[in-house]
C-alpha positions in Angstrom: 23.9 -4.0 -4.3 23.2 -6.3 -7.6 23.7 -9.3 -5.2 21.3 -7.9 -2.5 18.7 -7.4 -5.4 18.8 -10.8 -6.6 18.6 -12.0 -3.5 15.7 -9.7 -2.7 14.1 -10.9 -6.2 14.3 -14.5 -4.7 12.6 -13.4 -1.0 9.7 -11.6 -3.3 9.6 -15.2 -5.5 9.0 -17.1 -2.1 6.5 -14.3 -1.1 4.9 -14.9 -4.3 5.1 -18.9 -3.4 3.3 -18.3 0.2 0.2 -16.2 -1.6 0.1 -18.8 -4.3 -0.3 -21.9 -1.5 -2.8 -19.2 0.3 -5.1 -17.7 -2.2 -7.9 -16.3 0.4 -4.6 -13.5 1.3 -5.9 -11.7 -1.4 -9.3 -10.9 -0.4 -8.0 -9.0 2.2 -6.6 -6.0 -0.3 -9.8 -6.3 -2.7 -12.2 -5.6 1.0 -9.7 -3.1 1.6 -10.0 -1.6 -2.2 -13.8 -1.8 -1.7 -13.8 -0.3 1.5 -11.8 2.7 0.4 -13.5 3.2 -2.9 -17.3 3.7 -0.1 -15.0 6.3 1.8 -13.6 8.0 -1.2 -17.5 8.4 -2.3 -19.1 9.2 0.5 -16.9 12.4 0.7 -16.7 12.9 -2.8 -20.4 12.9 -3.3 -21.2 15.7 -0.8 -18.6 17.7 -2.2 -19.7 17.2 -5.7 -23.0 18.6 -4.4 -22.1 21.1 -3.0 -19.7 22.4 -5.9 -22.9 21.9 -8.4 -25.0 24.6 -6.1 -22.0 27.2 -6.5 -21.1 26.2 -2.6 -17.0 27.3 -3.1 -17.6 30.3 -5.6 -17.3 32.6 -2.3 -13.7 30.7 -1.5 -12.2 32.4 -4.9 -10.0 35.3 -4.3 -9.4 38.2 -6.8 -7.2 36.3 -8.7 -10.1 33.6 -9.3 -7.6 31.4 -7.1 -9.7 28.8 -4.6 -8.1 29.6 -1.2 -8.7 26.9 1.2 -10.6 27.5 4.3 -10.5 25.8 7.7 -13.1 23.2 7.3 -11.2 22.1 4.2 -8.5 20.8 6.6 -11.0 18.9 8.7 -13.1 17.5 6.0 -9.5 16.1 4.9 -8.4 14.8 7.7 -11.9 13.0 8.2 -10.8 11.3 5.0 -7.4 10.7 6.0 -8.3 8.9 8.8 -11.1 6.8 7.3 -9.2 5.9 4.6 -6.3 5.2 6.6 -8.3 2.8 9.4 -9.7 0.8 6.4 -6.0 0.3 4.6 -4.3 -0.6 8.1 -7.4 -2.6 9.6 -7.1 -4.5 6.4 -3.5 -4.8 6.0 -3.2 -6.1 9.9 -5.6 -9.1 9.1 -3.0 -10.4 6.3 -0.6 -9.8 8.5 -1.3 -12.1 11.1 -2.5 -14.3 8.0 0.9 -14.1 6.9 2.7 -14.7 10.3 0.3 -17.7 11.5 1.3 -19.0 7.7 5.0 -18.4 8.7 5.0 -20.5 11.4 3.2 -23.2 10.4 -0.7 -22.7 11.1 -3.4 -22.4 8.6 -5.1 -19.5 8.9 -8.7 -18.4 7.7 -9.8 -15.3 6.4 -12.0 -14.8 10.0 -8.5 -15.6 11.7 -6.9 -12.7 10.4 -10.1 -9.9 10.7 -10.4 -11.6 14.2 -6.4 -11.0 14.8 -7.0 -7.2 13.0 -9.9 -6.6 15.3 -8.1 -7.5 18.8 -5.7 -4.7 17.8 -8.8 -2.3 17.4 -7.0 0.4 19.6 -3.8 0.3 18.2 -5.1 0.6 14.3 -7.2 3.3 15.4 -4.2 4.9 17.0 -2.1 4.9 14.1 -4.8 6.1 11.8 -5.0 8.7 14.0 -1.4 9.4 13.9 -1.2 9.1 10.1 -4.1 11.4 9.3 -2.8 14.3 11.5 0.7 13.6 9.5 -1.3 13.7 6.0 -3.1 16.7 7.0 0.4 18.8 7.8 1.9 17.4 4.7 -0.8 18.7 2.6 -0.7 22.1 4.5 3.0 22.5 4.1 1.9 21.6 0.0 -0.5 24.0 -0.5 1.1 26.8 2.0 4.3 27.2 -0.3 3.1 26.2 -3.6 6.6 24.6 -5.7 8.9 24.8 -2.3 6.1 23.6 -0.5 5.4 20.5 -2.9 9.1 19.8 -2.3 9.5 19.7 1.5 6.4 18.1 2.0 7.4 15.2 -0.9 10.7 14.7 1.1 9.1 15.0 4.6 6.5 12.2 3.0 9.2 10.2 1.9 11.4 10.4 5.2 8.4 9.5 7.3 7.2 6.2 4.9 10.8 5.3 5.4 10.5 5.4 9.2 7.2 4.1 9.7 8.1 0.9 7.0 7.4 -1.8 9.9 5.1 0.2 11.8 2.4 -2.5 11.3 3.7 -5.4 11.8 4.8 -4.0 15.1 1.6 -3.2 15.7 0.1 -6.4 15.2 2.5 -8.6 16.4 4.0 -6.3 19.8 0.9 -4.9 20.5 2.3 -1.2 21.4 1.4 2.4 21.2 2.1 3.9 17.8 4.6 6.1 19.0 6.6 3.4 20.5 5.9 1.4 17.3 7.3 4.3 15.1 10.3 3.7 17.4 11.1 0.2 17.3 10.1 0.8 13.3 13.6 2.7 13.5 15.4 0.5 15.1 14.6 -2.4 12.8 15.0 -0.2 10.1 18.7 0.3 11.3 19.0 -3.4 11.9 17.5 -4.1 8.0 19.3 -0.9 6.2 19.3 -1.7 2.8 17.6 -5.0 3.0 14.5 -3.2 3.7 15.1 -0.6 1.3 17.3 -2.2 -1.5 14.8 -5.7 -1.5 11.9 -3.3 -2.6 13.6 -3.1 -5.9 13.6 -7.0 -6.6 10.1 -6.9 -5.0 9.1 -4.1 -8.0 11.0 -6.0 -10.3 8.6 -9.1 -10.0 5.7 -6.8 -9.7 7.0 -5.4 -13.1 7.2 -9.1 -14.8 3.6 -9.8 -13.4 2.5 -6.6 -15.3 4.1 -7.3 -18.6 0.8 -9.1 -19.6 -1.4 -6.0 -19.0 1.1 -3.7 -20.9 0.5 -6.1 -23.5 -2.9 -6.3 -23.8 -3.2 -2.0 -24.0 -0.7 -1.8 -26.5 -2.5 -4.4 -28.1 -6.1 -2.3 -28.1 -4.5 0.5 -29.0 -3.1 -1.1 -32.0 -6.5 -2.4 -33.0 -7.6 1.0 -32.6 -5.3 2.7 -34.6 -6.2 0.4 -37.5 -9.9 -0.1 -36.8 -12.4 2.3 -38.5 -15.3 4.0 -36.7 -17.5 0.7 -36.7 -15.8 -1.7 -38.1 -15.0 -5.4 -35.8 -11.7 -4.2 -34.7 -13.1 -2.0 -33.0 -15.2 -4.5 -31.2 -12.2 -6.6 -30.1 -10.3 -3.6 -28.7 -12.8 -3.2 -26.5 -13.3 -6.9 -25.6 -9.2 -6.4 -24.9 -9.4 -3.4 -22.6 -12.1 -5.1 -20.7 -9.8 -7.7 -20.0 -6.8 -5.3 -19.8 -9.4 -3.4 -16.4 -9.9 -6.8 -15.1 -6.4 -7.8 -15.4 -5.3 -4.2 -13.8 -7.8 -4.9 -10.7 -6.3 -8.5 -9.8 -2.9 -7.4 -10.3 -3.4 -4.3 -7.8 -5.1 -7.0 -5.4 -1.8 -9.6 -5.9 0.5 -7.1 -6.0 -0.8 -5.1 -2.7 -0.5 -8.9 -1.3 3.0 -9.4 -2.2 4.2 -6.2 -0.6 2.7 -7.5 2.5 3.6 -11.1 2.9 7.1 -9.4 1.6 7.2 -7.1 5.0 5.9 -9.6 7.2 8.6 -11.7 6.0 11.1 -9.2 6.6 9.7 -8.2 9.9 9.6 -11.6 11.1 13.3 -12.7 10.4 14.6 -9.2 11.5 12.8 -9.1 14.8 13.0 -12.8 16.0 15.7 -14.3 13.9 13.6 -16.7 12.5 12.9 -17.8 8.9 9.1 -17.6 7.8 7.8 -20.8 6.7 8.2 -21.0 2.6 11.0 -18.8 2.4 14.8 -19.9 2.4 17.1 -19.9 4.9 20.4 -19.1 2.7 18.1 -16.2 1.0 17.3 -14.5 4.1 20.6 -15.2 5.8 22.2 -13.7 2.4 20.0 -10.6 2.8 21.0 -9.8 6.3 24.3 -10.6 6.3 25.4 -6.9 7.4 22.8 -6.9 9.9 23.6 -6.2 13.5 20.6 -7.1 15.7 
């Protein structure tokens, strides 16, 4: 296992190589951020409306418990499946960034929305798909209180573990998403523990590219423990958690980016046999040396 996760730690080094050489890949996780921060408002706005005119007081039992009506479930799974379509629409554009990179091409950020785009009916699809599947995870959740928030965690875990290459195959096969849910599986079996086990070198880089972040708040919140009310501490802890925000939004960019390039890499190799440009062929061979495709 320590051996797989060094190697891992090496395939999320050469991921981190490929996004360094290609800094436009991350503008495809800050459009995504943007574009689920509008969704996330424009239901969240209506709803805060609504709660401000007393609109849910009727929905409160005797127990002063809100019980959650029908509606609730579709208003959710409207969100679902907007915020879904703008995370995979997104994600499927660096992607085919990614892959293009991989074998050699030099892709552009209208390349990959373009590539996203011609997919149009399989994102849609799988949004679909992945809203209905939030929807009964949250029913089970709030059907069963403390079992239920168990089941549907494992049930949640179990189906992000199947669906791990469902994009890629989407992108680069072009199938329905049940059929990609299926040949998500089989690669799955084909990468066991790869897949899975070279997530944990992946977070250990993540971890080493948030050091400086962790820093900088223990940092401000020294200067605020020894700052009085006014006094020009107090000003530089709060030039220091500004940066501390900024430097928390570009590392959710880079390391949403990472995760990416890391599955494409993955993807690529396991279903074609072929190392991605930028990453080495020892490293990969090393990490899928038990696997039987």
């Amino acid at each position: 296992m320590f051996d797989r996760i060094a190697t891992s730690f090496t395939l999320a080094r050469s991921s981190w190589d490929v996004l360094r050489r290609d800094k436009q890949l991350l503008l495809f996780p800050i459009v995504s951020g943007i574009g689920c921060t509008l969704v996330l408002a424009s239901f969240l706005i209506p709803v805060g409306v609504i709660a401000s005119r007393g609109g849910f007081d009727g929905l409160k039992n005797a127990n002063g418990n809100v019980q959650l009506p029908w509606w609730f479930y579709v208003g959710l799974f409207a969100f679902y499946f907007c915020n879904y379509f703008v995370i995979v629409f997104c994600n499927a554009g660096l992607i085919s960034c990614a892959i293009m990179r991989f074998n050699g091409e030099t892709p552009t950020l209208g390349d990959g929305f373009r590539a996203a785009a011609s997919r149009l009916p399989q994102i849609l699809a799988w949004a679909l798909v992945s809203a209905t599947v939030g929807v009964l995870l949250k029913a089970v959740e709030s059907g069963h209180k403390r079992v239920g928030e168990i089941i549907s965690a494992v049930l949640g875990t179990a189906w992000t573990i199947m669906t791990y290459f469902v994009v890629p195959v989407l992108v680069v096969e072009k199938v329905g998403p049940f059929q990609a849910v299926a040949r998500s599986l089989t690669l799955l079996k084909a990468t066991w523990g790869e897949a899975l086990i070279g997530n944990l070198g992946l977070g250990f880089f993540k971890f080493l590219l948030a050091l400086p972040l962790i820093l900088l708040i223990g940092l401000g919140v020294a200067l605020v423990a020894t700052s009085n009310a006014a006094g020009p501490l107090l000003v530089v802890a709060v030039a220091v958690f500004a940066v501390a925000a900024l430097y928390f939004l570009v590392y959710l960019a880079v390391a949403s980016a990472l995760e990416t390039i890391f599955l494409s890499a993955l993807y690529q190799y396991a279903a074609f046999n072929t190392v991605p440009s930028g990453f080495e062929t020892d490293s990969m061979a090393r990490a899928f040396r038990s696997s039987k495709r």
